[in-house]
Every structure is written in structure tokens, then in C-alpha cells.
C-alpha positions, 0 to 999 in steps of 0.5 A: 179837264174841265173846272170844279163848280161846286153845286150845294145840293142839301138834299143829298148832303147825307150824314148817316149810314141809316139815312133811306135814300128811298125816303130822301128822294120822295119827301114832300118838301123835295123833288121826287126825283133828282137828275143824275147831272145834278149829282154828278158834279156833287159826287166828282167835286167832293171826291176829288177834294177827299182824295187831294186832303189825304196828300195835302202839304199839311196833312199826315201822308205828305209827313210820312212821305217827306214831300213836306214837314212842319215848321212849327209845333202846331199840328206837327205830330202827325205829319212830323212825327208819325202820331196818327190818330182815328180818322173819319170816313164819313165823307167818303160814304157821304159821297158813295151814297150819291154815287149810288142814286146815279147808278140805280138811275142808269140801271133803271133807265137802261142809261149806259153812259151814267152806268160806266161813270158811277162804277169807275167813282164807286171804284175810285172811293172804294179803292182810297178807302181801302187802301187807306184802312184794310177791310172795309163796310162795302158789300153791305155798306150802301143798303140802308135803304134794305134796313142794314144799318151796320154792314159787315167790314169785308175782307180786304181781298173781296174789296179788291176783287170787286173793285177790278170787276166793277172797272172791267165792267165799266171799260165793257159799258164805256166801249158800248156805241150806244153811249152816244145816244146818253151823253153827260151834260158837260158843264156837269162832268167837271173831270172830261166835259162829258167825253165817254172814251176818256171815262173809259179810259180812267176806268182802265188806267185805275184798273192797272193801278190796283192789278199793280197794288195786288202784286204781291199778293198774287198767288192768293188772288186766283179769282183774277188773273192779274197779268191779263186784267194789266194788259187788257186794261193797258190796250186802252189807257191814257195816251197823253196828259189830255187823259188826266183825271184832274179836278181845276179850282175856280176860286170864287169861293171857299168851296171851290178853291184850292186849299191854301187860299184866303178863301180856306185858309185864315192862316198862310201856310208858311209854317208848312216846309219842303222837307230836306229829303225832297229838297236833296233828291231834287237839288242834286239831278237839277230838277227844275220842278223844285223851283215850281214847289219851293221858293229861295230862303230869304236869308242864304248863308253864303262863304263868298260875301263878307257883310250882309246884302240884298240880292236878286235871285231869278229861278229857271222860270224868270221869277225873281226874289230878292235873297239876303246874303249873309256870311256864315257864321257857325258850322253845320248850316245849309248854304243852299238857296233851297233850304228844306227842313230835315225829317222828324226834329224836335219842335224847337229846333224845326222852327230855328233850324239853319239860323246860326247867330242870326238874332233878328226876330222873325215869326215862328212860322216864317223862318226866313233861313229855311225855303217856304212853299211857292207862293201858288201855294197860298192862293184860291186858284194857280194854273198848276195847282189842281187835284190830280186823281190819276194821270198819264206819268203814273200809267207810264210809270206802271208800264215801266214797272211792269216790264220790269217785273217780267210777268204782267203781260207787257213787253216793250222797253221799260226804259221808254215807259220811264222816260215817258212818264218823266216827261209827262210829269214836267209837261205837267208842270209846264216845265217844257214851257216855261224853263228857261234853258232847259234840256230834257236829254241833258237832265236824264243823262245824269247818273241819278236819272238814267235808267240804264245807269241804275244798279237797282231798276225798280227802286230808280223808276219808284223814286221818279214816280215819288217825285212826279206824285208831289202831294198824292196820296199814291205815293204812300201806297206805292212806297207800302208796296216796294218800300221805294224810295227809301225813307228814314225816319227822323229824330223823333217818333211816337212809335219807332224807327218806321213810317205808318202803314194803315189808317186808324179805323174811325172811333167805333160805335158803342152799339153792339151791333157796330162792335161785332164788325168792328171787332171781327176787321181789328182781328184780322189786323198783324200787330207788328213790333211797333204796336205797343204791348196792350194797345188795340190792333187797330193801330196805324202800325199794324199790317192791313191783309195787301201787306201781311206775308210780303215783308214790305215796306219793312 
């Protein structure tokens, strides 16, 4: 795992899907040609930071997910009440682009390293993008240079198909001895330092990920046999958190730092809460990764103090907060020392939730009755705070799922996969390190953790990998494909008593030319009942083809 170095390379900072690549790298104000070195850290770089803005704390998928709520009425539509709007692709083609140059460079050079590399990034931008929207630009969509300027969207199925062939490939190429003889500048491979086997290890553990994502459309995919593209992938996956494919922060400057530093945010993210589902869920199995998340209220409410007082609180870490004791003074408020704000209230009672008859005044961000989001979490670089693409607990918890299902080529015990991938996800967060007093075996004897004690398997295993995927898009799509864990909707929403399935296509171009695709992809789409009458199919409530037929998540 290696540091993010952000490298501006305005050559390749592409902004149309008409721009020549031929044309940009033969221009007579640049260098003819570029070292695939130099674009990969571009490439790495800039996918890791569109894949983490999708689960950031403040952003739509953290919302639906109820990881986080805001506390404010400033940008609270989205994430709080489910009011999605057109969202952009741009960026990820921008970087699909690129990737592109360093394939066709390692085809040409017959280079087998930067071959395997470029597919398993080609295979990772493609794979959110569809995910993310349905039927995409994709066979056609990186042909500019062939004078295709409005590629068709392929159906959501040839996507997938495609994606799992391209990492099939990639786990091919990777294995080759001969990527020896072509090693990566490790300065440049800002994920693995230039290591090929863990590479290939990627590409087998986001195989696995989306044979996963097809399940419930297996009879319709005989083109693959998912069962076997599991196992075989699964032969040669990540063995420890060592495998993660993780992006660090360098915080030197508002490009290379994590996003609610005062190098990228004017505004400290106070405004942004955890909200009451997560809190709940993790207050009542003893979880020692909410005091890595969420700090104590400033003021607790508390029945055993008749006047108001200072104390000091110290968190199974060793940190220390100095925490108002105040008794209550009305019903219906949270006594705990880890507030989280509840799902979908009105604007006005987000920002004064829990505060009873306090009257003294406080920022409309900053209300000090309901916890803040750890301070790691307004700064431009913190030992935990990173961008994780796809790690060791997510395998692990994919293996569990899989012997679960019976019928994805795993045997084993599924309860060892699930523990595993627990305890991944802790040693992660360095709870193993840093928890003062801390028993794992205690923690997974609770009633709420063990899985043998579970009535229903499958959504106990979902839950813990929502918790372990905190601020990742993944989880979003997870819960599409199995509707765990179960989340209920708030107060308010826009459209109905249900979470987004889909992303909004971007605003489409009024050529002509653009429209006959846009609109042969938005026909394709299943209204459901949450789409108002008369409005477009291209709607956030709409089934993309993975989810049409399964009758998930609802």
C-alpha cells in the first residue's frame, strides 16, 4: 500500500469524449510519447478519489445507507431525504481514457505487467459505472480516436460479461513469470509499489465481487458460469489486510488530501452526523469501531446528576473529551454518550434534535446534544482515514455468503469466513492495537454477532459487512442485491417509503445523435411505483436490468 502522490499531467486532463488521443500525444507543444509510469499514478489517483466521493459522509450513498445524516438543511436533500438528481460521468471516462493509453502502450510493447494493470482499472471504473447507472457507453465509448463520438449504451449484461472476462484475463497475464522482466516503478503504483502478485490478486478479489453482484441473475448469464469464475478466482485472492487495495493521503495539498481537511474543505464538517441506525446497531453489540467513527455529545443528558457539570469521558482508546452532564429535562431524549441523528427528520428538527429546554445558543452545525463525526475526520491526513477500493474483510465476507448460498463452488465453514472478515475489518481500524481491554471472543459471543446464533444467516453476515464497508459505496450495492440490512426510511422523503436504486443518467446531450442512445438505455429501464406518473424512466427509482425480475431490494 503505498501513498497517494498527486502528479498534474494537463496533457491528459481530457474533458471531452471527442478529444483524439492520437492527436494529444503527437502534438508539437508535447512529448510524443508518455511513460505509462507517469499515467498510472493519474489513473490510480483519480479513481481512488471518484470511488471514495460516492461513499463520502456527505454525499447521497452515505444518506441512503444511514452510515450518516445531515444536520443541517444545506445540501440535506440528497442524502437525507433521497432528492437525487443528474449525476456526471465525466470524471470516470477522463480517467477510462488514460487507462486506455497505458493498455495500448503494453499491447504494443508486448509489456505484460502494464497489460494486467490497465485491465483490472479498466475493470474497476467500468464495473462502479455500471453499477452506478445500468446500461452504459462501453464497447464503444473509448473510440473517439475511430471518430465514434456518441457511442452506443450497452446493455447492462455485456458490461458485466465483459468486466469478468477482462479480470479473467488480467488474473491470465498477471500470473505470467514473465512480468518480471516488465516491473512497474513502485513510486508510480501508488496501490501495491509495483508488486504484480498482489495486482493479480485485486483483479481475482473484484472477480469474485461481481460473479457475487450476478446472482440473482444467474439463469440469464450462461455466457459465464459463475459458480466456477467464484472458485477460480477465489484460489488466488487476498490472504490478509497486507492485499487491501487502498489509496493513503499525503495531505500536503488540497489534491492529495482526504476530503475534510482545511486543505479541501473551507467548512468543517460538523454539520455532517452519524446517524441513529448506525449508532444503535453498534451501541448495542459493544463495537469498539463507533468510538473510531463518532465522538461523545458535548452535553449528555443524564438522570443520575441533579445540576450541570463538566466531566471527563475516556473512550476504549485512551482519548479523552470533556463531556457536559446535564439532567434531563423532558421526555423522548437519547441519554446516551453517543448520539446519532435519526433517519429523514424534518430540517428544523435535525438541527435541534435531543436538545430538550436547553437554550443556550449554539451553531446550527454544531449541536452539541448530538455526537460529531471523529475529529480524524477534519483532517488532510490520519492513520485511518484512507480510501479503500476493496479489501481482505469484504473477500472473506463473500466466501461466507457464498457457503452460505450452497451453489458458488465454496465448501468450508461459513461461520470461519465471517469471523475472519470481522476481524479484518477491526485490525483495520487497529482495534486490536489500540482498544484498551478489548475481547474479540467476547464481542462475537453476543447474541447479535454470533452466527450461529442467528435466525436468518445471510442477513447477520450483510449486516457485519455493512458495518465493516462504513463510507463505501459497496454497501449500497450490496443491500440492492439482498435488501440487508434492512433499512426504513425516515420522516420525509421526496419520492416514497423506499431508498434509490440507480443513479440518474448525466443531463443528456441534445444532439441527435446522443439522444438516439440515451434514449434507446432510459427504455430499457422498469418504472417502479415510486416514479411519478409522467416523469422520464431515467429516474433514481427506476430498476437498472442486474435488479429487474429479483424483487430486490424491495
Amino acid at each position: 500500500m503505498k501513498l497517494l502522490y498527486y502528479i498534474l499531467i494537463p496533457i491528459l486532463l481530457l474533458t471531452s469524449a471527442c478529444e483524439d488521443f492520437e492527436e494529444i500525444n503527437t502534438s508539437p507543444n508535447n512529448p510524443e510519447e508518455v511513460s505509462s509510469n507517469f499515467i498510472l499514478t493519474y489513473v490510480l489517483s483519480e479513481t481512488a478519489k471518484l470511488y471514495e466521493s460516492q461513499g463520502r459522509y456527505d454525499y447521497n450513498i452515505s444518506g441512503a445507507m444511514q452510515y450518516t445524516q445531515r444536520g443541517t438543511e444545506f445540501n440535506s436533500t440528497g442524502p437525507n431525504f433521497y432528492g437525487w438528481d443528474n449525476e456526471s460521468w465525466s470524471g470516470y471516462y477522463n480517467v477510462l481514457r488514460n487507462n486506455q493509453i497505458i493498455y495500448d502502450n503494453a499491447v504494443e510493447e508486448n509489456n505484460p505487467s502494464f497489460q494486467g494493470v490497465a485491465l483490472v482499472m479498466k475493470s474497476l471504473v467500468f464495473g462502479l459505472l455500471t453499477d452506478l447507472y445500468g446500461d452504459i457507453p462501453y464497447s464503444q465509448s473509448l473510440e473517439a480516436s475511430n471518430d465514434v463520438f456518441f457511442p452506443s449504451y450497452d446493455d447492462q449484461k455485456s458490461v458485466y460479461i465483459g468486466i469478468l472476462n477482462d479480470l479473467r484475463e488480467a488474473d491470465q497475464i498477471l500470473s505470467d513469470s514473465q512480468t518480471a522482466d516488465y516491473p512497474i516503478n513502485a513510486s508510480s503504483d501508488i496501490y501495491y509499489g509495483g508488486n504484480v502478485d498482489q495486482w493479480r490478486k485485486f483483479a481475482n478479489s473484484l472477480r469474485m465481487r461481481y460473479a457475487m453482484r450476478l446472482y440473482n441473475k444467474k439463469s440469464e448469464v450462461s455466457e459465464i458460469d459463475l459458480a466456477s469464475e467464484f472458485q477460480s478466482a477465489s484460489a488466488h485472492t487476498f490472504e490478509s489486510n497486507d492485499d487491501n487495495a487502498v489509496m493513503e493521503y499525503v495531505g500536503t495539498t488540497e489534491d492529495n488530501s482526504a476530503p475534510g481537511g482545511s486543505l479541501r474543505s473551507a467548512n468543517p464538517n460538523f454539520s455532517v452526523k452519524a446517524s441513529l441506525t448506525l449508532i444503535e446497531t453498534l451501541r448495542n453489540i459493544n463495537d469498539p469501531r463507533l468510538e473510531r467513527w463518532v465522538s461523545p455529545a458535548l452535553k449528555k443528558w443524564d438522570s443520575n446528576v441533579n445540576t450541570i457539570r463538566d466531566t471527563v469521558v475516556t473512550n476504549i482508546y485512551g482519548e479523552q473529551y470533556t463531556v457536559t452532564l446535564m439532567p434531563p429535562d423532558g421526555e423522548g431524549l437519547d441519554t446516551s454518550i453517543y448520539v446519532g441523528l435519526p433517519i429523514g427528520l424534518p430540517s428544523i428538527e435535525a438541527i435541534n434534535y435531543n436538545i430538550g429546554e436547553d437554550e443556550e445558543f449554539f451553531d446550527p452545525e454544531k449541536n452539541p446534544h448530538i455526537s460529531f463525526l471523529h475529529d480524524r475526520y477534519r483532517l488532510n491526513k490520519e492513520e485511518l482515514v484512507d480510501v479503500k477500493l476493496i479489501t481482505y474483510s469484504e473477500v472473506n465476507f463473500l466466501l461466507a455468503e457464498a457457503v452460505l448460498k450452497g451453489d458458488m463452488g465454496i465448501s468450508g465453514d461459513a461461520e470461519t469466513y465471517y469471523r475472519e472478515g470481522i476481524e479484518a475489518s477491526m485490525e483495520d481500524w487497529k482495534v486490536f492495537r489500540d482498544a484498551i481491554g478489548f475481547n474479540f471472543d467476547n464481542y462475537y459471543a453476543s447474541e447479535n454477532v454470533d452466527l450461529s446464533l442467528a435466525e436468518d444467516k445471510l442477513e447477520r453476515v450483510m449486516e457485519q459487512k455493512w458495518i465493516a464497508g462504513w463510507l463505501q459505496p459497496e454497501s449500497w450495492f450490496d443491500w440492492r442485491r439482498t435488501g440487508f440490512p434492512e433499512l426504513e426510511t425516515g420522516e420525509i422523503t421526496q419520492f416514497g417509503d423506499a431508498i434509490p436504486i440507480r443513479y440518474i443518467y448525466p443531463t443528456p446531450n441534445l444532439d441527435p445523435n446522443y439522444l438516439v442512445n440515451y434514449e434507446s438505455a432510459i427504455e430499457k429501464l422498469e418504472a417502479t411505483g415510486f416514479v411519478p406518473v409522467g416523469q422520464s424512466k431515467d429516474h433514481h427509482y427506476s430498476r437498472m436490468w442486474l435488479l429487474q425480475g429479483t424483487g430486490k431490494p424491495w
